[in-house]
C-alpha positions as CSV (number, residue, x, y, z in Angstrom):
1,X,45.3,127.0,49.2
2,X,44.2,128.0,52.0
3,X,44.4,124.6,54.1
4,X,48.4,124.8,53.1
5,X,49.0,128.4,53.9
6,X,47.8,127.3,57.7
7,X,50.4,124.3,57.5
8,X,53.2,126.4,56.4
9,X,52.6,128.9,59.4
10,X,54.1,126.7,61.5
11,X,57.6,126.5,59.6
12,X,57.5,131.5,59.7
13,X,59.2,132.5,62.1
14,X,58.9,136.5,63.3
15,X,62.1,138.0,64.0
16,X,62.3,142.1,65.6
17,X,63.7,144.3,63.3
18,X,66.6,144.9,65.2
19,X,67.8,141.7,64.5
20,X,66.0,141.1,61.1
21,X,68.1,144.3,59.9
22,X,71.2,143.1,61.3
23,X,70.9,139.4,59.7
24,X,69.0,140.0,56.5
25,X,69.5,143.5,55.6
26,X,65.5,143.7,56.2
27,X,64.2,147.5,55.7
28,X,64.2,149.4,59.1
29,X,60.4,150.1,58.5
30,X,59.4,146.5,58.9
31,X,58.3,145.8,62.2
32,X,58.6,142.1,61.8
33,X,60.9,139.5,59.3
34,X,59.2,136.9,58.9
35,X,61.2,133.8,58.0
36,X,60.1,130.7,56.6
37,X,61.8,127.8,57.4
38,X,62.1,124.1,57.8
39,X,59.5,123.0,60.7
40,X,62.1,121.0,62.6
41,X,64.2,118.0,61.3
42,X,61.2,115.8,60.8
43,X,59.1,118.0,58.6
44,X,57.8,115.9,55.6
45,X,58.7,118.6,53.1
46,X,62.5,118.3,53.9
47,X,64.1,116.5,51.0
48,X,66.0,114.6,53.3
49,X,62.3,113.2,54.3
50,X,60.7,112.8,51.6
51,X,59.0,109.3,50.7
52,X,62.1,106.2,49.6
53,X,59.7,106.0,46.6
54,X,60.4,109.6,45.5
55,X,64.0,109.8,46.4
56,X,64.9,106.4,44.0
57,X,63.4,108.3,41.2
58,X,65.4,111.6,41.3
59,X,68.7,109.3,42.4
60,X,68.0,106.8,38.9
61,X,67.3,109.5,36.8
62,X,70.8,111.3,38.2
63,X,72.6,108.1,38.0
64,X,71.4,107.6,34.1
65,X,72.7,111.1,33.8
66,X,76.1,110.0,34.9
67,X,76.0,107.2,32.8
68,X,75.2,108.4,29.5
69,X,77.9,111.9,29.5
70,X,81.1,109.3,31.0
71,X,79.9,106.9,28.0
72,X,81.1,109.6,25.2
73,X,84.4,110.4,26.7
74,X,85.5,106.8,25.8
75,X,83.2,105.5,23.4
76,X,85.0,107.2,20.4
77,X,88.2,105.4,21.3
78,X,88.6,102.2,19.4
79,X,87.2,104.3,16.0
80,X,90.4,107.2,16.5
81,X,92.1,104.9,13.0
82,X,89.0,105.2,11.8
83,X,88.6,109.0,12.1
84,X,92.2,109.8,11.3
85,X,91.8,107.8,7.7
86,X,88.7,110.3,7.1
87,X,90.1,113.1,8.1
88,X,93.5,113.1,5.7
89,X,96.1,114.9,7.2
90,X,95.5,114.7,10.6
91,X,97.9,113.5,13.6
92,X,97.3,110.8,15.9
93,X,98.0,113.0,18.7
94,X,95.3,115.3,17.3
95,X,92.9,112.4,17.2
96,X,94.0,111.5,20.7
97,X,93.0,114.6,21.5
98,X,89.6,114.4,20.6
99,X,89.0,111.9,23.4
100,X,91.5,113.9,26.0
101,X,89.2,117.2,25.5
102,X,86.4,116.2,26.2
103,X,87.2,115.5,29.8
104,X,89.2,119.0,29.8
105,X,85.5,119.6,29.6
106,X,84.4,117.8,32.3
107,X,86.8,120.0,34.3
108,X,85.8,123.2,32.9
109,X,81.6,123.1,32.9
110,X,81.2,122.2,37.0
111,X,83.2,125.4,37.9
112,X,80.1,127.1,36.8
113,X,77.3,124.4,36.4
114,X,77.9,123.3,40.2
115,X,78.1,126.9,42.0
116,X,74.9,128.0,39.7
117,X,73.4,124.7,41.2
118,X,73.6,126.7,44.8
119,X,71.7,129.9,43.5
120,X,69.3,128.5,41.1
121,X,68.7,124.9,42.2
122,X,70.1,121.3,40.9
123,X,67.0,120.7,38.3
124,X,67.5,123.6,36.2
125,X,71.2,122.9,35.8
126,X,70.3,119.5,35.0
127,X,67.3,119.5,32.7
128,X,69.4,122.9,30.8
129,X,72.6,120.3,30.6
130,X,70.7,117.1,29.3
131,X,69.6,119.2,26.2
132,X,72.5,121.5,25.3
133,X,74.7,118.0,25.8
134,X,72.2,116.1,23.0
135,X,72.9,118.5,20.8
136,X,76.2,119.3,21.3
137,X,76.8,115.1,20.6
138,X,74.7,115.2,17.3
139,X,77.1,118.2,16.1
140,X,80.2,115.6,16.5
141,X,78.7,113.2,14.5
142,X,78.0,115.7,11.5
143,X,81.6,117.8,12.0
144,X,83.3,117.6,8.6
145,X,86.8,118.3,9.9
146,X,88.8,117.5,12.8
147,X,88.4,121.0,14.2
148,X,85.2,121.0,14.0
149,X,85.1,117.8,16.3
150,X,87.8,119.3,18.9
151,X,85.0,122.3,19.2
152,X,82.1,120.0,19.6
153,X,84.0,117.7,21.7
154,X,85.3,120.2,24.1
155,X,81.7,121.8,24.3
156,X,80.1,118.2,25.1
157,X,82.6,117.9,27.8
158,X,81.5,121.3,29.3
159,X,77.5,120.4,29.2
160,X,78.0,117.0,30.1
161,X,79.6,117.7,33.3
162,X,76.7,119.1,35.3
163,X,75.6,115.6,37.2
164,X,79.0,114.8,37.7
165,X,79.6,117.4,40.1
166,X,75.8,117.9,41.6
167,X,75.1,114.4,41.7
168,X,77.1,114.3,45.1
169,X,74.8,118.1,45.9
170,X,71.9,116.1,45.3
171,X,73.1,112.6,47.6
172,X,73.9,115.5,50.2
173,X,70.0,116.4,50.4
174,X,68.1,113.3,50.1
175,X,70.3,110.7,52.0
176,X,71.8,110.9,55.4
177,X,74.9,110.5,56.5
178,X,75.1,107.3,57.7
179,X,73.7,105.8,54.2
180,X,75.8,108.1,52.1
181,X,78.6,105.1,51.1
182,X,76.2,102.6,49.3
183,X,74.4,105.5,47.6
184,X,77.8,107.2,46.7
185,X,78.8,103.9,45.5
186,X,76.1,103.0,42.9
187,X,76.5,106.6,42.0
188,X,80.3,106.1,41.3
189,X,79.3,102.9,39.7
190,X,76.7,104.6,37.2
191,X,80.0,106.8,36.2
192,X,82.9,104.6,35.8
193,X,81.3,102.0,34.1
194,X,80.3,104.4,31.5
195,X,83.8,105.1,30.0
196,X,84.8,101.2,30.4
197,X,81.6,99.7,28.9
198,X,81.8,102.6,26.1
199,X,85.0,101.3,24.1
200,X,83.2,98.1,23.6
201,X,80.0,98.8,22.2
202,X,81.9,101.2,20.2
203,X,84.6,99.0,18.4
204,X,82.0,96.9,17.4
205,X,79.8,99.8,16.5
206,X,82.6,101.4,14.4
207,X,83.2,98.1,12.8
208,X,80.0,97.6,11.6
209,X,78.9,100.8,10.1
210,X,81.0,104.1,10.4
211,X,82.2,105.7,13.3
212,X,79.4,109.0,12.9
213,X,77.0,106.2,14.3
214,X,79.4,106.5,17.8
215,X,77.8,109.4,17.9
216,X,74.5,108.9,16.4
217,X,74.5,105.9,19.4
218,X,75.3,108.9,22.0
219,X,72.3,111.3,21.1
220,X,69.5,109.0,21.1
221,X,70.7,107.7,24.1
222,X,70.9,111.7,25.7
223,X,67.8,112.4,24.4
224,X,66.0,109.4,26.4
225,X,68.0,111.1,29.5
226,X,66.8,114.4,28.6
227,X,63.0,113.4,28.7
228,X,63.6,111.0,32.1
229,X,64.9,114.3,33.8
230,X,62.2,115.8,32.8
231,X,60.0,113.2,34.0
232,X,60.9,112.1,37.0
233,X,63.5,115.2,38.6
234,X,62.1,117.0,41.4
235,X,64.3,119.9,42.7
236,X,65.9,119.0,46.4
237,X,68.2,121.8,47.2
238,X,66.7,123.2,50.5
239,X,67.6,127.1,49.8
240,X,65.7,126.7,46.9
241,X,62.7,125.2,47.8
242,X,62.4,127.4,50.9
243,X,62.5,130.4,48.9
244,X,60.2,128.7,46.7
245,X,57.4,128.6,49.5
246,X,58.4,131.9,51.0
247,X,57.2,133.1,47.5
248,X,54.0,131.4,47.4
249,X,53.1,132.8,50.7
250,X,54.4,136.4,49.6
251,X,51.5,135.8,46.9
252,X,48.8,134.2,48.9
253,X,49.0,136.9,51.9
254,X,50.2,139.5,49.8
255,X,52.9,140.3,53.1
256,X,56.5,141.4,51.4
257,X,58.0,141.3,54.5
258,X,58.0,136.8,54.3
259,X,61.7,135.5,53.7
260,X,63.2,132.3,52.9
261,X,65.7,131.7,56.1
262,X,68.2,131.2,54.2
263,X,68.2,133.8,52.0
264,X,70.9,135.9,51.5
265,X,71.5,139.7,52.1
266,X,74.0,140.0,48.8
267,X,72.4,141.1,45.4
268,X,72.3,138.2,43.4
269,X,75.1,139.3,40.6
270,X,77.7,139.3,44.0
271,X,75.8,135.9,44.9
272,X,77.0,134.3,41.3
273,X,80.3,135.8,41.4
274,X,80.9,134.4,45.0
275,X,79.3,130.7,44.0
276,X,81.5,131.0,40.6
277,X,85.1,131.5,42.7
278,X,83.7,129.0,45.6
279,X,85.7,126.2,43.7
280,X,88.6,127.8,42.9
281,X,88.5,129.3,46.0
282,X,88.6,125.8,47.6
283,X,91.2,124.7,45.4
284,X,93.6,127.1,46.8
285,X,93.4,127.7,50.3
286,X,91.6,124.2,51.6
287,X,93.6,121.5,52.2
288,X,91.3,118.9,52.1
289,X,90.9,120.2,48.5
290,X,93.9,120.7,47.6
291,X,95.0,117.0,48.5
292,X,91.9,115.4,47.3
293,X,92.1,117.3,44.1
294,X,95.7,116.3,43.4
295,X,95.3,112.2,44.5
296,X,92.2,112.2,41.8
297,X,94.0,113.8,39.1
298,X,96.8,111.0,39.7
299,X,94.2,108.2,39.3
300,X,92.3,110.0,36.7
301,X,95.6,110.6,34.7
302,X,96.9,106.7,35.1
303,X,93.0,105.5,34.4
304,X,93.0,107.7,31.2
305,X,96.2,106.7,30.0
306,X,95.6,103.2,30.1
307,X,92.2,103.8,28.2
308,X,94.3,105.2,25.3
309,X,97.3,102.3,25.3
310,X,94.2,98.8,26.2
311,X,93.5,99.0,22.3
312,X,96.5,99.2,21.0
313,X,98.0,96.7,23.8
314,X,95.9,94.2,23.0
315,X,95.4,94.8,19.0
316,X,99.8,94.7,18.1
317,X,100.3,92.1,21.1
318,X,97.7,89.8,21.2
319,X,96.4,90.4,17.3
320,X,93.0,91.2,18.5
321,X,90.4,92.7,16.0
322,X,89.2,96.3,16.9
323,X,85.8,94.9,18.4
324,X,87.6,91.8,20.1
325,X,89.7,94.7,21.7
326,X,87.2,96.6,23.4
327,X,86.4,94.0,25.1
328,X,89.3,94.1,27.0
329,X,87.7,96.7,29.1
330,X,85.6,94.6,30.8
331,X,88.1,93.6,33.3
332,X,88.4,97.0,34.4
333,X,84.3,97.4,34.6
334,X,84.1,93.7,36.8
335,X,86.6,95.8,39.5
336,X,84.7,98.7,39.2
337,X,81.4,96.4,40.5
338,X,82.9,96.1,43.5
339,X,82.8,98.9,44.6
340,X,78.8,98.2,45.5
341,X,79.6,95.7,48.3
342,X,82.9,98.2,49.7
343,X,80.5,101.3,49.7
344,X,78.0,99.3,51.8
345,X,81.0,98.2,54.0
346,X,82.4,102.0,54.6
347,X,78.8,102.4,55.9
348,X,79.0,100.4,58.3
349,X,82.2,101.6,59.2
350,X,80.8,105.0,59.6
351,X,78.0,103.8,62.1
352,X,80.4,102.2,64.2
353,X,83.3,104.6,64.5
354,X,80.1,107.1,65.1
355,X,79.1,104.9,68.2
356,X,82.0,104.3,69.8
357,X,83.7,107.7,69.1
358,X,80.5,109.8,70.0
359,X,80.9,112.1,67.4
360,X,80.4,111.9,63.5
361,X,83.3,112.5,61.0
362,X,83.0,113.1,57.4
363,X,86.5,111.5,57.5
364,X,85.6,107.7,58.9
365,X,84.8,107.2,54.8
366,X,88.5,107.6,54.2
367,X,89.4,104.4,55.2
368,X,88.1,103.0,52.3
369,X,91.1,104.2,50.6
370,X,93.8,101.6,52.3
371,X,92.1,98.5,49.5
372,X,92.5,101.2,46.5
373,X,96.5,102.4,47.6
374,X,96.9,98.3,47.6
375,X,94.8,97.5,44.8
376,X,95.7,100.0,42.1
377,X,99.9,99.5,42.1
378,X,99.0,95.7,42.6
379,X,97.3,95.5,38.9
380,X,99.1,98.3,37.0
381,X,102.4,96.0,37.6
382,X,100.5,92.9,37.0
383,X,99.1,94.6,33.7
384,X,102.2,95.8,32.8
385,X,104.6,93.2,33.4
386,X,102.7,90.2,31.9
387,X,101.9,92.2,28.5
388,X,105.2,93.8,28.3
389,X,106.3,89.4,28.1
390,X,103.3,88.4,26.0
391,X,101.7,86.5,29.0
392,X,98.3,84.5,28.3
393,X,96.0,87.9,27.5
394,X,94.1,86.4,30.4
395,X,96.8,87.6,32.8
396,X,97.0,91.3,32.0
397,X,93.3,91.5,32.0
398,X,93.1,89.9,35.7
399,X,95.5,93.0,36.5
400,X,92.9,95.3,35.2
401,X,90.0,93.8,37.6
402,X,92.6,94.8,40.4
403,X,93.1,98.4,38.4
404,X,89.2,98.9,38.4
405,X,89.2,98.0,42.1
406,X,91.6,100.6,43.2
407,X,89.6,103.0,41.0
408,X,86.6,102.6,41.6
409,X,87.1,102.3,46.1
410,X,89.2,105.4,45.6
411,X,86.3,107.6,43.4
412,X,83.9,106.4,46.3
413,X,85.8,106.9,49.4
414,X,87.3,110.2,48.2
415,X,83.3,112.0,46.7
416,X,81.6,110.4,49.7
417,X,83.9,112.0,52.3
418,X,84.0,115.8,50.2
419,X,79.9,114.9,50.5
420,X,80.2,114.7,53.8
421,X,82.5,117.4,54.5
422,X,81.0,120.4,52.7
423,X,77.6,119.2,52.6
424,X,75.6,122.9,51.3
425,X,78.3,123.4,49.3
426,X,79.8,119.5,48.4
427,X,78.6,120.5,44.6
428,X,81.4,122.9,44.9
429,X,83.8,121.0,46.9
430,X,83.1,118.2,44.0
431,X,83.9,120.7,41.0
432,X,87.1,121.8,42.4
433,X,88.0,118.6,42.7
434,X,86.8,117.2,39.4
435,X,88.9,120.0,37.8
436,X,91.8,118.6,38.4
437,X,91.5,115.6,38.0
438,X,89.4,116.2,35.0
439,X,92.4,118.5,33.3
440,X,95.3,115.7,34.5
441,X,93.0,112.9,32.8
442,X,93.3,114.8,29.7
443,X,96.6,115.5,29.4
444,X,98.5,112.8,30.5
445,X,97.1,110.4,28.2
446,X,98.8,112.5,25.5
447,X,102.6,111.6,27.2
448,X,101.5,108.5,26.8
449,X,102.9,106.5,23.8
450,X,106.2,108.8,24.6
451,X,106.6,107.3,28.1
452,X,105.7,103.7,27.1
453,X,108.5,104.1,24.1
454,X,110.9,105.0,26.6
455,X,110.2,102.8,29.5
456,X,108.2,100.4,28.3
457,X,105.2,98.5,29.4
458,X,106.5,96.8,32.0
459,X,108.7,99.7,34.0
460,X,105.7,102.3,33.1
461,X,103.1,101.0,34.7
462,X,105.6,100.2,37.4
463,X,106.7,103.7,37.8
464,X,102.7,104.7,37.9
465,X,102.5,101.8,40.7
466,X,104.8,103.9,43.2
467,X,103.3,107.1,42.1
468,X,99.8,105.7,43.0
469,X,101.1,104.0,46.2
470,X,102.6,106.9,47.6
471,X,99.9,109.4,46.7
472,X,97.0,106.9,47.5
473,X,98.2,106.6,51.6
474,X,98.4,110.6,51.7
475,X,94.5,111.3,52.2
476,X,94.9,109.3,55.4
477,X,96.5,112.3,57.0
478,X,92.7,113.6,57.6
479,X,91.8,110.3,58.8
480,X,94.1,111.0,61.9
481,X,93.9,114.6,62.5
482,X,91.9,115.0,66.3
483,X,88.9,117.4,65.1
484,X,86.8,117.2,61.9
485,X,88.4,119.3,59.0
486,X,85.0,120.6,57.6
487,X,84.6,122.4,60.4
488,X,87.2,124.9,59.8
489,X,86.7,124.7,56.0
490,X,83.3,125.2,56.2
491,X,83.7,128.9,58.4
492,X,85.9,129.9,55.1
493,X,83.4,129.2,52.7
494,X,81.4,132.2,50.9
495,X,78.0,132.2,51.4
């Protein structure tokens, strides 16, 4: 103890009381502050430093994380006949519903999980999320009624949202910068699989046994995440761990007046109540939010909505069986695997436009949107058109590689730039944006069948094809602005 009290000395730093008063409200008595603090860039303790060995482990066990809560939002998709024969009485929009509320939930849970995140740490959030969302996931498969569903739905949504959001909080303090794409990427990857890879396993699954066992599936499956986060999750956000070893030292030298440096003069009920309106506050007065926000909820909304209308498509068209229809997904999940070699690309873009610029922009990572405004309209029409004629199935499935392309470059490019742009507080910037998107993804998919009636196949997806042409070029604006927006965002924030 003693040995590591000497080797923290180096990282206090003594501060007059003059200006420890004035910067963190330090008792006028105190003849010194003393701060503790990171001992340069290079200290080993910094998360950001910490052994490739270590890191991998905290970054798998997140990425299982966002596997396993994107898997139920989709999973219970091909069983929704199934369901609505059980429960007698019930509509189809109701049992629509069921799959729509659960990413209302996703919305709703990172508005407080992700701010919390920033006062409390990432682990706690996470470990606290794995477990309520296990249990939250065995109450759908024993609800009796369709309410009872919605409630556990909508409350699996809300717990299952947590490493959505601080996932990207957690990239932002163990990787730098300039490696932040290809991490991003397999991160993204671990997430949008997830809801394409779920409606196959469970057609078949539903098929086979009952759909309960959907859910049965999902628990066993959280409760192997829960008890990997325990295992292997280390906590990384820097506030937290420096007030963690400003404590220890309180206790070893018994000296009250030793302070985390980043440590806040605001009680910690006005620190929650600031971290809890960060999101919203982003939302509505930063651009980059705002824009960011509104261009996900688009692709969320189109990506949903097809989700919903693939089974059916393919089951009334192409006289699939509800297992053989599942696998229709896949095309989407083999464009979504692309996504691996583009995030290792808009790295490399990144270094370069660093060099030969001389200054590094969150905003290089944007670029990465120009394949996913092409790719996206490119396979909605081709989806559209060809199963709207009765084309070889083959056809509309090659449209939804080029659908999961768009996607997937899009997610990437859009969380790896709000990453990099808001850094401390990206968990925030993330949950703002997820609550968009995460609210449009559940309701459109309900105007759905109405819109496909009306238009049909062919001239909806078309008319989603412009939407997400026009909206997909419009993040480029930041692209070309002359100084870095998180700058000036950043000076808003409240810390």
């Amino acid at each position: 103890m003693i040995e590591e009290s000497k080797s923290w000395e180096a990282n206090v730093h003594k501060l007059p009381p003059s200006s420890a008063s004035s910067s963190k409200g330090a008792s006028s008595n105190a003849s010194f502050l003393k701060l503790v603090d990171w001992n340069g860039p290079d200290d080993p303790e910094k998360p950001v430093n910490w052994p490739r060995s270590q890191k991998n482990k905290i970054l798998a066990a997140v990425c299982l994380m966002r596997f396993t809560t994107p898997l139920a939002s989709s999973m219970m998709a091909p069983a929704l006949l199934q369901i609505e024969n059980e429960f007698q009485g019930t509509s189809s929009m109701v049992m629509n519903f069921a799959v729509s509320i659960y990413i209302i939930g996703f919305g709703i849970g990172p508005l407080v999980l992700a701010p919390l995140s920033e006062i409390y740490g990432r682990n706690k959030i996470y470990n606290a999320g794995n477990v309520l969302f296990t249990i939250c996931t065995a109450c759908c498969g024993l609800s009796p009624n369709a309410t009872s569903l919605l409630i556990f739905r909508l409350l699996s949504g809300i717990m299952g949202g947590a490493p959505l959001t601080n996932g990207g909080g957690t990239i932002a303090d163990l990787v730098p910068v300039n490696e932040r794409g290809f991490i991003m990427s397999v991160f993204s990857l671990s997430m949008l699989l997830a809801p394409v890879l779920g409606p196959v396993g469970g057609g078949f699954l539903a098929q086979a046994a009952d759909w309960r066992w959907i859910f049965w599936l999902l628990t066993i499956l959280s409760a192997i995440t829960a008890m990997v986060g325990f295992l292997f999750l280390r906590e990384t956000y820097g506030p937290t761990l420096l007030e963690r070893k400003a404590a220890q030292l309180r206790k070893q030298t018994g000296d009250p007046d030793i302070q985390s440096a980043s440590k806040s003069p605001l009680p910690l009920q006005r620190l929650i109540a600031l971290a809890i309106m960060r999101p919203m506050k982003l939302l509505c007065t930063s651009p980059v939010s705002i824009v960011m926000a509104l261009y996900m909820g688009l692709i969320y909304g189109i990506i949903y909505l097809l989700f919903t209308s693939y089974t059916v498509v393919f089951q009334q068209q192409y006289g699939f069986s509800q297992g053989v229809a599942g696998l229709t997904y896949l095309g989407m999940g083999l464009g979504c695997t692309t996504q691996l070699f583009l995030g290792h690309f808009s790295d490399k873009i990144h270094t370069k436009l660093t060099q030969r610029q001389g200054v590094e922009r969150a905003e290089y990572h944007l670029l990465m949107l120009i394949p996913a405004a092409i790719s996206l309209p490119i396979g909605l029409i081709i989806y559209g058109w060809t199963a709207e004629y009765h084309v070889h199935w083959i056809v509309p499935l090659i449209g939804t590689f080029f659908i999961g392309v768009g996607f997937s470059s899009s997610m990437t490019s859009v969380q790896t730039y709000l990453v990099g742009a808001f850094t401390a507080f990206s968990a925030s910037a993330l949950a703002a944006n997820n609550v968009v998107r995460s609210l449009i993804g559940g309701v459109v998919p309900l105007s759905g069948p109405e819109m496909y009636g009306k238009l049909g196949l062919g001239w909806g997806n078309t008319l989603l094809a412009l939407l997400a042409l026009v909206f997909g070029l419009a993040p480029l604006w930041f692209y070309k602005t002359k100084e870095p927006q998180n700058q000036s965002e950043r000076k808003t924030l409240p810390v």
